[in-house]
C-alpha positions as CSV (number, residue, x, y, z in Angstrom):
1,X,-0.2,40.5,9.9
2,X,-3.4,39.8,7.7
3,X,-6.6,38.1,8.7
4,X,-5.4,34.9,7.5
5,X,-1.9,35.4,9.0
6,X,-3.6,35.6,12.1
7,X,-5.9,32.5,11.5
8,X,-3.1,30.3,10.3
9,X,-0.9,31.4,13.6
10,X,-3.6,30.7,15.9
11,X,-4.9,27.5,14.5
12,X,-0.9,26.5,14.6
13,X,-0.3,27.3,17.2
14,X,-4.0,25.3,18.8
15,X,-1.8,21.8,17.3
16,X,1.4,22.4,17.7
17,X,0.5,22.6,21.8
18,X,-2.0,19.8,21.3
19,X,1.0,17.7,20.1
20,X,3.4,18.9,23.1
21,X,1.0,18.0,25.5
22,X,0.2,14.6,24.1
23,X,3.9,13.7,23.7
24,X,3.9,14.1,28.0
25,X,1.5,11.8,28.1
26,X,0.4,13.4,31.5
27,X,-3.3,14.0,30.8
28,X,-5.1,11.2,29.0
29,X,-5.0,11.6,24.9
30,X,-8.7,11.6,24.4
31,X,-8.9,14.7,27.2
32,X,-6.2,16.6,25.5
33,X,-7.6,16.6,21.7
34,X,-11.3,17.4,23.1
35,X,-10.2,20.7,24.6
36,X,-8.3,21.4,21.3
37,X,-11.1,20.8,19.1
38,X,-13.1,23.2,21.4
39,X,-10.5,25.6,21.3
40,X,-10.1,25.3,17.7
41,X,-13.7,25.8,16.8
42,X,-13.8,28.7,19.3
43,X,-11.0,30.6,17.4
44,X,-12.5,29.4,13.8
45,X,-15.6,31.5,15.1
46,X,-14.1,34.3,16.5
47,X,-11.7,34.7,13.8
48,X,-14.2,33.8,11.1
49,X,-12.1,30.6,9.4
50,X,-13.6,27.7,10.7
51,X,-17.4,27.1,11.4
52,X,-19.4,24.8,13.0
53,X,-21.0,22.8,10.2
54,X,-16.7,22.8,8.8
55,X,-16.3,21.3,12.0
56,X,-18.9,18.6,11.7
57,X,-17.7,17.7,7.9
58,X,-14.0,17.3,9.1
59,X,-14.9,14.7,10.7
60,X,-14.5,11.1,8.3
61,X,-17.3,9.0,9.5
62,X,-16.2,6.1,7.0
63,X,-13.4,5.4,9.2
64,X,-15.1,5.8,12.2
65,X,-17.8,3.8,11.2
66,X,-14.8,1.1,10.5
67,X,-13.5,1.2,13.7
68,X,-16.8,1.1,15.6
69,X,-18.3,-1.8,13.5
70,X,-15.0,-3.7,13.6
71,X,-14.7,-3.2,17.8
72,X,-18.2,-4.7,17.8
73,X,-17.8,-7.4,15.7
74,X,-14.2,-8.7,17.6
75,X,-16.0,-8.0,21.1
76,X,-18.5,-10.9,19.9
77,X,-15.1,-13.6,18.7
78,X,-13.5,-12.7,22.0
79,X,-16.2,-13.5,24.3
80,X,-16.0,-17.3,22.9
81,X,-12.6,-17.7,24.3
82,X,-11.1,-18.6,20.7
83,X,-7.9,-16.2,21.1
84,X,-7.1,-17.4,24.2
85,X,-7.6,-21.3,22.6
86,X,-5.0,-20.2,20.3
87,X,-2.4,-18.6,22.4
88,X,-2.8,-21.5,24.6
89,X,-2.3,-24.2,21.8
90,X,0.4,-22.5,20.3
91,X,2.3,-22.5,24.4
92,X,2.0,-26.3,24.1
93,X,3.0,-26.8,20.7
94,X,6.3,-24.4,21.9
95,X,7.4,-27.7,24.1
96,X,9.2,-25.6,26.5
97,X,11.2,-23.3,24.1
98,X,10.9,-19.5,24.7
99,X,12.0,-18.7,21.2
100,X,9.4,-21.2,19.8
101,X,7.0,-20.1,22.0
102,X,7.8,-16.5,20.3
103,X,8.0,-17.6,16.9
104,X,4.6,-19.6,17.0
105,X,3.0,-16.1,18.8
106,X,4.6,-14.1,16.7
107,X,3.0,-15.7,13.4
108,X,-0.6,-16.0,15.7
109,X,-0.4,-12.3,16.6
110,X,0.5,-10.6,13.0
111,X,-2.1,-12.6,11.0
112,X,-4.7,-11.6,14.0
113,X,-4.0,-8.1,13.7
114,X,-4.3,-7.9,9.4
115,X,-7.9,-8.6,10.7
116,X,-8.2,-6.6,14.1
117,X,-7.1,-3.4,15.8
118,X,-3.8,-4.2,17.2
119,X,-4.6,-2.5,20.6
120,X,-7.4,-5.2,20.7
121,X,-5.0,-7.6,19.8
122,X,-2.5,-6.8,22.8
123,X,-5.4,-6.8,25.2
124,X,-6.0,-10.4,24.3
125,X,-2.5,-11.9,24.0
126,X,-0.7,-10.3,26.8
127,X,-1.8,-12.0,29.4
128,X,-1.5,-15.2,28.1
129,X,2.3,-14.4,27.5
130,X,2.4,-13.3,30.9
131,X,1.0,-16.4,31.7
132,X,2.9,-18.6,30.0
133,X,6.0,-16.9,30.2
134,X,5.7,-17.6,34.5
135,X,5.8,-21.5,33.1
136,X,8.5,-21.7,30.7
137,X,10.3,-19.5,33.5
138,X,11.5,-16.7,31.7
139,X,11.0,-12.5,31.3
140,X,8.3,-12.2,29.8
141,X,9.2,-8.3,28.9
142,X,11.1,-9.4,25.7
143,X,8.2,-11.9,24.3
144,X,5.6,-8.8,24.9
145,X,7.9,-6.6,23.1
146,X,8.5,-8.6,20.3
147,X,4.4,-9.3,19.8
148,X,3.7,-5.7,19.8
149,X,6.0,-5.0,17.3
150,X,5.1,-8.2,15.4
151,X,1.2,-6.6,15.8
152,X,2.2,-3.4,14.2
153,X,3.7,-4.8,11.0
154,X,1.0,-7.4,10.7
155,X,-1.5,-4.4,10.8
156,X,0.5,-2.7,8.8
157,X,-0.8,-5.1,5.5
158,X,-4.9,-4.8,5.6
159,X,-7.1,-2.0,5.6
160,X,-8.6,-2.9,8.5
161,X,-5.5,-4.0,10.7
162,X,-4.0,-0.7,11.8
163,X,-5.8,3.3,12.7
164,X,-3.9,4.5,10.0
165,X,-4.7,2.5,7.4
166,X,-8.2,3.5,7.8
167,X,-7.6,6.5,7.8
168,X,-5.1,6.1,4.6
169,X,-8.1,3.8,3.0
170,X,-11.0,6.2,3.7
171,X,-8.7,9.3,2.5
172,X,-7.6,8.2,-0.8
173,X,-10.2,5.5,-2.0
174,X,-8.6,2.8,-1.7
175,X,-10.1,-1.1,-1.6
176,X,-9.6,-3.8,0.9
177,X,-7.9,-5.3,-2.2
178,X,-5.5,-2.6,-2.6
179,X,-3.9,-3.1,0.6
180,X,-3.2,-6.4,-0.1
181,X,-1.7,-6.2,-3.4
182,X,0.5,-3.2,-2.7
183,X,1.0,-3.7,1.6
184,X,1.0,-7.3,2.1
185,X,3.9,-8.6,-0.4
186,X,5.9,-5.9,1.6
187,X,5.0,-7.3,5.4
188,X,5.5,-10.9,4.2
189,X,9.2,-10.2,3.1
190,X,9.7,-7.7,6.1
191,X,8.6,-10.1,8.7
192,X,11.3,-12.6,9.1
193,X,14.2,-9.9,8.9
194,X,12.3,-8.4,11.8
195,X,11.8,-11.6,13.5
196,X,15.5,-12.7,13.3
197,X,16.1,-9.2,14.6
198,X,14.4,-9.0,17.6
199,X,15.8,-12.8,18.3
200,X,19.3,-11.2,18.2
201,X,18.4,-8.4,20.2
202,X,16.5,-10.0,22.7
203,X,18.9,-12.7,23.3
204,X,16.2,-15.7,22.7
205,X,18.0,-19.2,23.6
206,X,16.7,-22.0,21.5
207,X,17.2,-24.7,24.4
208,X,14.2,-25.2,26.3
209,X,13.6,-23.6,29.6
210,X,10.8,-25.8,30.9
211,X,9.6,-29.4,30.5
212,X,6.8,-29.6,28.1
213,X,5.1,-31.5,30.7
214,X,4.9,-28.3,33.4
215,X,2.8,-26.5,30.0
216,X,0.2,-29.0,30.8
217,X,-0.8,-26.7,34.0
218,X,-1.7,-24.2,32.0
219,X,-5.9,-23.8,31.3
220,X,-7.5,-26.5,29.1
221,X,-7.2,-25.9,25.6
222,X,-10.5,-26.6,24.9
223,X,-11.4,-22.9,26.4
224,X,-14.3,-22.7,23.1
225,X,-17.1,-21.4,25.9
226,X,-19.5,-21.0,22.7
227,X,-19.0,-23.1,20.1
228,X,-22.1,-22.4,18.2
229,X,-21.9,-18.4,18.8
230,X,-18.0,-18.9,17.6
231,X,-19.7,-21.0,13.9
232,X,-22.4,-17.9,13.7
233,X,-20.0,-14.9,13.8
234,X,-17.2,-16.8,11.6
235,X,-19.6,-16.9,9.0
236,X,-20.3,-13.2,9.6
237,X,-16.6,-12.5,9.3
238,X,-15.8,-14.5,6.6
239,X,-19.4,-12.8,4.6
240,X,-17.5,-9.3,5.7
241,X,-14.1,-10.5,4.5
242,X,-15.8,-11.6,1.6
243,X,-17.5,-7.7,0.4
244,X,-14.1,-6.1,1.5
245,X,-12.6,-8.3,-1.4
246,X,-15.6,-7.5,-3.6
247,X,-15.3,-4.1,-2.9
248,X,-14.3,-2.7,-6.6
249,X,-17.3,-4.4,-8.1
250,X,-19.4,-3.9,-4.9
251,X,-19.7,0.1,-4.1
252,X,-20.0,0.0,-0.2
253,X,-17.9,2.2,1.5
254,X,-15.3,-0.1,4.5
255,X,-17.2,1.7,7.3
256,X,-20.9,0.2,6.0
257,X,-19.3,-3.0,5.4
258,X,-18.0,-3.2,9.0
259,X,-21.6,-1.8,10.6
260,X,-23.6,-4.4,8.1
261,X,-21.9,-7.3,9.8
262,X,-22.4,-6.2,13.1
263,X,-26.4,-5.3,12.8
264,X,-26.0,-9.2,11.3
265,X,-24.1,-10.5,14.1
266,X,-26.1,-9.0,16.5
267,X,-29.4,-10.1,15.0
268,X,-28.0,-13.7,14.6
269,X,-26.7,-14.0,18.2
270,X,-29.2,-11.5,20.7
271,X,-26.0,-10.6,22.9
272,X,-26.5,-8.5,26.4
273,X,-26.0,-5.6,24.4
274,X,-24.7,-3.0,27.6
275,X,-22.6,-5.9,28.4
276,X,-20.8,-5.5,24.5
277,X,-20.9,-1.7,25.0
278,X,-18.8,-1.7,27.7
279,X,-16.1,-3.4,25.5
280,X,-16.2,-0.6,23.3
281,X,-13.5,1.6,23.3
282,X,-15.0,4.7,23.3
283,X,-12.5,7.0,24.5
284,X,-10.6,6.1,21.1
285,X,-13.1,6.3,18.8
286,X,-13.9,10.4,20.7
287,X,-9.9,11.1,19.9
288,X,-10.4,9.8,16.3
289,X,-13.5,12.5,16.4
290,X,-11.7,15.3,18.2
291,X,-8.4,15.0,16.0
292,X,-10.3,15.3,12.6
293,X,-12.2,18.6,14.1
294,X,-8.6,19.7,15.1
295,X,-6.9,19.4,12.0
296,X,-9.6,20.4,9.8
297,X,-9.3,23.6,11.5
298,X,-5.9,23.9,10.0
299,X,-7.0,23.3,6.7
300,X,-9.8,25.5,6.9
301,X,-7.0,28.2,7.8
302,X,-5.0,27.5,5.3
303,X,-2.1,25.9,6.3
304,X,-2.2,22.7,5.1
305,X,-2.5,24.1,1.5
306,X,0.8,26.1,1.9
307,X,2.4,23.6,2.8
308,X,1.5,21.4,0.0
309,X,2.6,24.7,-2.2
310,X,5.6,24.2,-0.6
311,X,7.0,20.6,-1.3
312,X,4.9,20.3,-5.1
313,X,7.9,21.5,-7.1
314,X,9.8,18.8,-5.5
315,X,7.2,16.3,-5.4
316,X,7.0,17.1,-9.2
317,X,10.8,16.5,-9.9
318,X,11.6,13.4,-7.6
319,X,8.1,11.7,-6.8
320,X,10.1,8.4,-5.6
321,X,12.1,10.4,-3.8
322,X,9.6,12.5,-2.0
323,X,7.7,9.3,-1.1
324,X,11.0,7.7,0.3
325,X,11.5,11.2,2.3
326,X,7.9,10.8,3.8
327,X,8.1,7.1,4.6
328,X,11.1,8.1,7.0
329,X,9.7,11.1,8.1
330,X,6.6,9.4,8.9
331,X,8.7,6.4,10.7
332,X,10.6,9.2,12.4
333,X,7.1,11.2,13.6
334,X,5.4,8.2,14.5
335,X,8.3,7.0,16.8
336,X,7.9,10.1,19.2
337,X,4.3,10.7,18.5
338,X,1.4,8.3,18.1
339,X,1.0,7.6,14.9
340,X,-2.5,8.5,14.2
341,X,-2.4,11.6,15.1
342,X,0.2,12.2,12.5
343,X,-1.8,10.5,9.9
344,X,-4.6,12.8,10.0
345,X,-2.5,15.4,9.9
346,X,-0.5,14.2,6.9
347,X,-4.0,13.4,5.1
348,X,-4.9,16.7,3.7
349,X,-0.9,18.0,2.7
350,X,-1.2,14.2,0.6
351,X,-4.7,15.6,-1.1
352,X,-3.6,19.4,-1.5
353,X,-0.7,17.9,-3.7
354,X,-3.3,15.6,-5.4
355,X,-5.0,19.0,-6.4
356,X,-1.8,20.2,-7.5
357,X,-1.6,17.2,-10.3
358,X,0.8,15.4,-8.4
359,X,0.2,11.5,-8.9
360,X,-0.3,10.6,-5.2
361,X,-0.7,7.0,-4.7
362,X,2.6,6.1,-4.1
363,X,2.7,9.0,-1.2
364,X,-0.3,7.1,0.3
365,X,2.0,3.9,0.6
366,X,5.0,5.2,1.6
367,X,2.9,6.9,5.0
368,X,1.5,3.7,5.3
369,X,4.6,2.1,5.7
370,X,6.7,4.5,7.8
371,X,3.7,4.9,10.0
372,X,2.8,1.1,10.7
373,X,7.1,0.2,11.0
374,X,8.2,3.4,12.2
375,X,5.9,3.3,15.7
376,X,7.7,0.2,16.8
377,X,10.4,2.0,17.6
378,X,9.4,3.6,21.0
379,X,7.1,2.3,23.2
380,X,4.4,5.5,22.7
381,X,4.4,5.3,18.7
382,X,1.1,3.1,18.3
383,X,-2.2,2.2,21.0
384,X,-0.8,-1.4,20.9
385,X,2.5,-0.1,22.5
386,X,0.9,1.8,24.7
387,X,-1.8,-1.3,25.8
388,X,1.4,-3.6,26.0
389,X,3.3,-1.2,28.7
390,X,0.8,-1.4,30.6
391,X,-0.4,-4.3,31.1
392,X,3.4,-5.4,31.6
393,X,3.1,-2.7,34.3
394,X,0.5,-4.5,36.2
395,X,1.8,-7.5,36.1
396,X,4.9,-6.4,38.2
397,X,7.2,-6.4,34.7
398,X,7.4,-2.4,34.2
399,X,9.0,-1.7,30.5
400,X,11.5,1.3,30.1
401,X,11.3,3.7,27.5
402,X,15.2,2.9,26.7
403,X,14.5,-0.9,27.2
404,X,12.1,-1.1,24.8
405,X,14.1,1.6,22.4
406,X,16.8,-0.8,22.3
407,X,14.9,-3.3,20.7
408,X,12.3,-1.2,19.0
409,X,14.4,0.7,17.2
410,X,16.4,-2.1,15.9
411,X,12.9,-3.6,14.5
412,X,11.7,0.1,12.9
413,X,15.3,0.2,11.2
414,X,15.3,-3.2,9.7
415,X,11.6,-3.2,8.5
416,X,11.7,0.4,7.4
417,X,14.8,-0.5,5.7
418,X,13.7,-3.5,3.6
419,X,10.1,-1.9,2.8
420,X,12.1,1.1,1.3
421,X,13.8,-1.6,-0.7
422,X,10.7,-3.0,-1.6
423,X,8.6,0.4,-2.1
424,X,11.3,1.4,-4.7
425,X,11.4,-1.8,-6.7
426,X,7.1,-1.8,-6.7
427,X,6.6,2.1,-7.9
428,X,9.8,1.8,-10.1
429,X,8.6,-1.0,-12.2
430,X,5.3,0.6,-12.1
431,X,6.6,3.4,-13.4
432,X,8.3,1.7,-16.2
């Protein structure tokens, strides 16, 4: 074997065990990918194909910045109670009916997570489901199901509502606006197939299982415990909102956008700032760190270039088709391994065939798509799967890999389905 033989085996070897021990799920995600970047770096040394400065440049701090700026600023709306107003208006206005209760939650969760990380989104709705579910007397495993997978596909239609799609955004260039030319017709027409699916799967009654009167136990809707801190920071939002749209004419990168608010928020408000900290989720934004230094250390050996070489003949002769095969595979990969870690790992085969002339953008989408749909399927393809198991778990509901799987699956099929549909009928008229 040659030099780079060697290199390329080692550093494939450093992710393909990286991947096996993060589809156990036995040692926490963030520990796993922190040893491998060592490990990587260590053999990129020894072996003299990755360095420590490559190491440090892997590393996209556009979409880090994103997610860090974006944690911050959603820590500040959730301390004012207004998602838990929500949830609990929406119970009422269900008058008893679980499947009401699920379509009104459904809606409340997917439009929250086109504008938050649907992990964060989870962590505030679950336990109002839980909590509300225990009134209209019914299990509330199917209604926390259905909003995870509802919270996927709405994050699937903003740059800012899903990992991956900061990770697409930041990779290939593309606006806030983008996404919601291209992304957000899709989830719209995808959503109520996926709804109607999981209502057949999950065997949701339309009769009502409680008396709208037993809702009025639940906590005061008027939970608002900061009305003038809520004002301040939707006016930071909305100016955020506001230069993502702008962003063609406006050249500020996502990630400055995001940190920009929050210096701006924080100014405007003075929060206990160790208090906010604390919200952060750290541990995610170190595996978003750790998996760029990993994978960069297969592109500094080479591999992901060959495999581009590989597939650009192809790519070359059926680009809708290729994009159709990657929006599966992706659904596929994402189902039985979180999707972010294949992401970054798709990112630099998608720029290798860029360099290769290959017009890339609708590649971009179709990852997008398989990655956002395709994780509903199991309950370890996104964070926000993860986050709903277990706090189901805790409250004395455990969720089974084949219970959700039975429902999940159903969902990935039906929305992957109908955004191929869609994906063809964009690019091909595009085309034209």
């Amino acid at each position: 074997m040659t030099g780079s033989q060697i290199s390329q085996f080692v550093a494939g070897l450093i992710f393909l065990l990286t991947l096996a021990v993060l589809v156990t799920d036995r040692i926490h995600r963030t520990i796993v990918v922190s040893g491998s970047a060592s490990v990587m770096v260590a053999a990129g040394l020894l072996l003299g194909f990755y360095s420590q400065g490559q190491a440090l440049s892997a590393i996209d701090f556009n979409t880090i910045s994103l997610l860090l700026g974006m944690m911050l600023l959603m820590a500040l709306l959730s301390k004012t109670g207004v998602f838990e107003y929500l949830a609990i208006a929406a119970a009422r206005r269900s008058e008893g009916s679980p499947w009401r209760f699920l379509v009104l939650m459904g809606a409340l969760t997917t439009v929250i997570s086109m504008f938050l990380n649907n992990m964060t989104v989870m962590l505030l709705i679950a336990p109002v489901t839980l909590l509300v579910a225990e009134k209209l007397r019914v299990d509330p495993v199917p209604l926390l199901i259905a909003q995870a997978v509802l919270s996927n596909i709405g994050g699937t239609a903003t740059l800012i509502g899903d990992p991956p799609n900061m990770l697409i955004g930041s990779a290939a260039g593309f606006s806030f606006n983008k996404f919601l030319i291209i992304l957000l017709p899709i989830v719209l027409v995808v959503y109520y197939p996926t709804l109607l699916a999981l209502r057949h799967v999950l065997g949701y009654r339309t009769e009502i299982a409680a008396e709208p009167r037993e809702l009025r136990s639940l906590p005061s809707a008027d939970l608002i415990r900061n009305p003038q801190a809520l004002r301040k920071l939707l006016l930071v939002l909305a100016a955020v909102i506001v230069l993502f749209v702008l962003q063609d004419l406006v050249p500020l990168q996502a990630g400055y956008v995001a940190f920009a608010g929050t210096a701006m928020a924080l100014l405007w408000l003075r929060p206990d700032l160790e208090e906010l900290l604390r919200e952060v989720d750290w541990s995610m934004l170190l595996f978003f760190a750790c998996l760029f230094v990993v994978v960069g250390g297969l592109e500094a050996a080479g591999i992901m270039k060959a495999i581009a070489e590989l597939i650009v003949s192809f790519t070359h002769s059926h680009p809708l088709l290729t994009s159709v095969l990657l929006l599966w595979g992706a659904a596929v990969l994402s189902s039985v391994l979180d999707n972010i870690p294949f992401v970054i790992a798709m990112i630099p085969i998608v720029k290798g065939l860029e360099t290769e002339g290959v017009n890339v953008e609708p590649l971009w989408w179709a990852l997008a798509l398989g990655a956002g749909f395709g994780a509903n399927a199991t309950p370890i393809g996104s964070s926000a799967n993860i986050v709903t198991i277990a706090i189901s778990e805790r409250a004395g509901y455990p969720i089974t890999f084949r219970r959700w799987f039975r429902s999940g699956a159903i969902a990935a099929l039906v929305s992957c389905s109908i955004g191929t549909l869609l994906f063809l009928l964009i690019f091909g008229m595009l085309k034209r």
